[in-house]
C-alpha positions in Angstrom: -92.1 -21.3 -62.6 -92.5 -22.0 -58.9 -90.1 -24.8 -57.2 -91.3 -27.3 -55.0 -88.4 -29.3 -53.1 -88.8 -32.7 -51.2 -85.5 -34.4 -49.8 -84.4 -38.0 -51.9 -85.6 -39.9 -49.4 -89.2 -38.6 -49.3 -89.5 -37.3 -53.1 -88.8 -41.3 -53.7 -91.1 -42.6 -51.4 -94.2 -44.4 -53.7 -96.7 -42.5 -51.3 -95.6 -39.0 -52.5 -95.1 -39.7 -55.8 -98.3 -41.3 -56.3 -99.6 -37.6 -55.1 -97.3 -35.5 -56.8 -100.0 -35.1 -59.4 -102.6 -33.9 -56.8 -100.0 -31.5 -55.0 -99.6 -29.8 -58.8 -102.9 -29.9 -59.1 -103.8 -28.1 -55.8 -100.4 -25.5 -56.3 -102.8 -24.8 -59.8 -100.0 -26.5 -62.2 -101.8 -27.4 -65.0 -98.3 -27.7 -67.5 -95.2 -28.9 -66.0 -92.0 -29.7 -67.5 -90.8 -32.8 -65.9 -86.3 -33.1 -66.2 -85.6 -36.8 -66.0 -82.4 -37.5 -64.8 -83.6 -41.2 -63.6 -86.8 -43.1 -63.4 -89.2 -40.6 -63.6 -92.3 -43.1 -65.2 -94.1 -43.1 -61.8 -93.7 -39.2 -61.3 -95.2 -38.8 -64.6 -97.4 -41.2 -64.4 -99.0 -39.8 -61.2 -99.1 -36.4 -63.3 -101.5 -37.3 -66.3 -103.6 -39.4 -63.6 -104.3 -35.5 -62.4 -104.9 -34.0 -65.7 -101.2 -32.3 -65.7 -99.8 -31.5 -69.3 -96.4 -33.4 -69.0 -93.4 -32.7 -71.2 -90.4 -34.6 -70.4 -87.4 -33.9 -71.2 -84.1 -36.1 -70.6 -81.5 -34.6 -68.6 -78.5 -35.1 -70.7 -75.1 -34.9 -68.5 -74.0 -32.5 -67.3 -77.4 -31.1 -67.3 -76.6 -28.4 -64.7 -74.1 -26.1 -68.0 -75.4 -22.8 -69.0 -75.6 -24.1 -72.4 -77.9 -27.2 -70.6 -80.3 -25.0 -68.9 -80.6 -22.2 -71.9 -81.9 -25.6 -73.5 -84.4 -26.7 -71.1 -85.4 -23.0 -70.5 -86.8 -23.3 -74.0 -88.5 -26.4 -73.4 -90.1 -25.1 -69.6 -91.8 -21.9 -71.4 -95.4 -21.9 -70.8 -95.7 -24.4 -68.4 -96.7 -23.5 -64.6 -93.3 -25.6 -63.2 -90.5 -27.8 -63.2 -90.0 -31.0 -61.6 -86.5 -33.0 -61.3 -86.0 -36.4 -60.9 -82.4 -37.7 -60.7 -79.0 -36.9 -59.1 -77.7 -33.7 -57.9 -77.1 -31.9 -61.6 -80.2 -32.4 -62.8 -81.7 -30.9 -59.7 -79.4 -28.3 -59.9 -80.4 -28.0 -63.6 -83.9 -27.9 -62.6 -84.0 -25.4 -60.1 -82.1 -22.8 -62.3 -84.3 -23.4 -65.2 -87.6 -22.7 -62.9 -85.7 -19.4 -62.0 -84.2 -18.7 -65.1 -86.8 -19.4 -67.7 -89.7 -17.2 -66.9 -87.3 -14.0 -67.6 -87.1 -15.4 -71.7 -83.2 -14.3 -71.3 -79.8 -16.7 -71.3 -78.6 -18.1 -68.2 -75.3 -16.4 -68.5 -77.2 -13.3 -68.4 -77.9 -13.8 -64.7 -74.2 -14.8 -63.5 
């Protein structure tokens, strides 16, 4: 999985997240797993606008636990990349699923 990172302030912005389906689109993401740690309708709305297989998945607190992101790692394989939308744990969560998941072994395994 590849990560992608835009500050709060910008990732929020309705400009880029009205694009976010075009910039997965041009990166070649045609499956994304989307963590939802907020209001994520507008990210994935912009995302099946662009054709991009969406699966959502709630980020439950705290998100960011091994035992958290062994879960999502499940959920992310096969798709192309992972997107967060929240607070700081599920970003967290996020990026150590995108680096865990395409090895198929536990989180722990990597601390």
């Amino acid at each position: 999985e590849e990560i992608l990172e835009c500050d709060r302030a910008a990732s929020m912005q309705q400009p880029t997240v009205r694009r976010i389906g075009a910039i997965c689109r041009a990166q070649r993401w045609s499956r994304v797993l989307l963590l939802a740690g907020g209001d994520a309708a507008a990210v994935e709305a912009s995302l099946r606008q662009a054709a991009v297989e969406v699966t959502v998945a709630e980020a439950q607190a705290p998100a960011a636990t091994l035992s958290g992101v062994d879960r999502l790692c499940h959920l992310a394989h096969g798709n192309d990349a992972v997107i967060g939308v929240g607070g700081g744990g599920t970003l967290d969560a996020a990026k150590a699923v995108a680096a865990v998941s395409p090895h198929g072994r536990a989180c722990g395994d990597f601390i």
